[in-house]
N, C-alpha and C positions, 0 to 999 in steps of 0.2 A: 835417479831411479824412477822408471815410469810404471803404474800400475792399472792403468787404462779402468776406460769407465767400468764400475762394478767390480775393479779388482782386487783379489784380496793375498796379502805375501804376507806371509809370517816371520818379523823380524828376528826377533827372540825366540830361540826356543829352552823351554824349562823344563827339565826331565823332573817327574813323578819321583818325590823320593819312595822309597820300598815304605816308609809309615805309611803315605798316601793310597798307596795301594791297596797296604794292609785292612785301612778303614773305609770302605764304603760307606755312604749315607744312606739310611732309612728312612724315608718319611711315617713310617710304623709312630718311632718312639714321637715325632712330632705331637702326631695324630693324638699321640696319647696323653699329652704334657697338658695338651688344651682341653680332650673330653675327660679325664677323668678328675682335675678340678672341680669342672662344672657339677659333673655325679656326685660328688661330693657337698658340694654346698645344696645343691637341690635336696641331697636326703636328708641333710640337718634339718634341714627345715621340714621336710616330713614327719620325722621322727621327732620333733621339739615338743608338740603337745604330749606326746606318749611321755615322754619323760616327765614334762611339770603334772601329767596324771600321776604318775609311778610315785614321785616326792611330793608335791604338792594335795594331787587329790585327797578329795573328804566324797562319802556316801553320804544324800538322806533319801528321804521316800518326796515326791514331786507329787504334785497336783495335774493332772494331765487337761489343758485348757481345750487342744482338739486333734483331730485325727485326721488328713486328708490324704487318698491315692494321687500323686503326682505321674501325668504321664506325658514323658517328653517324644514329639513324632519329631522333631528338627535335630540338623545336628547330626556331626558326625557319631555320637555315644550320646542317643537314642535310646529310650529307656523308661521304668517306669520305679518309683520310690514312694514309701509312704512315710511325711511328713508328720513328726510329730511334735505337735506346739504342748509346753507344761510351763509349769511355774513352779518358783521355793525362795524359799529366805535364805539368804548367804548369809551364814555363822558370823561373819567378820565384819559386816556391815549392818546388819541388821535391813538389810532391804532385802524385797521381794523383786527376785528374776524373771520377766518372762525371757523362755529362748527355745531353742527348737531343737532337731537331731532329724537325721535323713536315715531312714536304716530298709535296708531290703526289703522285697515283699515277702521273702522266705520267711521272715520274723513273724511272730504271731501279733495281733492285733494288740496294743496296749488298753490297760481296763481303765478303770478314773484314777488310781495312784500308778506311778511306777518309780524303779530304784532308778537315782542317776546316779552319775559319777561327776564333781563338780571342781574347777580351780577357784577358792575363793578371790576376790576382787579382779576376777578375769570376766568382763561382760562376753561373750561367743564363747567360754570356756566350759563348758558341759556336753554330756552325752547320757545316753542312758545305760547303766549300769552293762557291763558286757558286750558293749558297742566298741571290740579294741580297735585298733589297724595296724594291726599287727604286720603285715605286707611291708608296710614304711620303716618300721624298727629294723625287718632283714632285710630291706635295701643299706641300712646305714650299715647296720654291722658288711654287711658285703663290699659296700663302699670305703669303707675305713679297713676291712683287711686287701680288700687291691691295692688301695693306696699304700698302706705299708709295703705290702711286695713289690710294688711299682719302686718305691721308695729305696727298697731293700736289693733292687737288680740295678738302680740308676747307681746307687754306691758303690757297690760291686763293679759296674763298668768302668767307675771314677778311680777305681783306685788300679784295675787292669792298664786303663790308659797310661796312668800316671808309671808305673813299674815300665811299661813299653816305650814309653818316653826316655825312662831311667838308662834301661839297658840298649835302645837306639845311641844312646848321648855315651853312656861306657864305649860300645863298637866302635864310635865314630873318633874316639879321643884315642886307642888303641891301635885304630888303622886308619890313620888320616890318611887323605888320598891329597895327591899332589896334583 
């Protein structure tokens, strides 16, 4: 057999059985197997402090050390935030924290005390009292209910395959072909 230069003869040919047909590929559920892991573990992590606040945090009243307008021109989020440095004693340690909180300039100027909200033996683990981020919390819960329906339609398709398999394999036992 000669198939000259570039040429191309298809020896074999294999008919499409009717499952094949039936199932097309999506690159959709791909898509999705890989982003919505990733959403997931990024929100955990958003949402982790809010939780060790929710179980772990303690209130006291902070010593407020200073107050500076931070304003960023660089940068794609460009911006302006008022830094506010305090100190307190951590219950658990017996030492004195210095640490800080970024809060909008919507918020009102802090006086010389103000309330935080604190994780005992957490150094970066404070804010000032009502400073939530709450945004992170409903990413996770959002995250964690896709995932379950992602999770909830992936099984669903496993178990449709699985029956279409069943009753492909019945037909084909039924009506062998010769």
């Amino acid at each position: 057999m000669s198939f000259g230069f570039g040429g191309y003869r298809q020896v074999f040919r294999f008919t499409r059985s009717p499952r094949a047909e039936m199932n097309q590929e999506s690159g959709f559920g791909c898509l999705l197997m890989a982003i919505v892991p990733l959403l997931l573990i990024a929100s955990t992590y958003l949402a982790w402090w809010e939780l060790r606040f929710f179980v772990q945090g303690r209130t006291l009243d902070a010593t407020v050390e200073g107050v500076q307008e931070v304003r960023l021109r660089h940068g794609l989020f460009g911006g302006s935030y008022l830094e506010v440095r305090y100190s307190f004693k951590d219950e658990l340690t017996d030492r004195v924290r210095t640490e800080r909180d970024e809060l909008p300039l919507s918020w009102p100027r802090p006086a010389a005390t103000v309330r935080i909200e604190y994780v005992p033996r957490s150094p970066g683990g404070s804010r000032l009292a009502g400073h939530r981020h709450i945004l992170s919390t409903i990413f996770f819960i959002l995250c964690v209910t896709g995932s379950l329906v992602y999770g909830g339609r992936l099984l669903r398709e496993a178990r449709r395959a699985v029956r279409e398999e069943e009753l492909f394999e019945s037909k084909r036992r039924r009506n062998p072909q010769r």
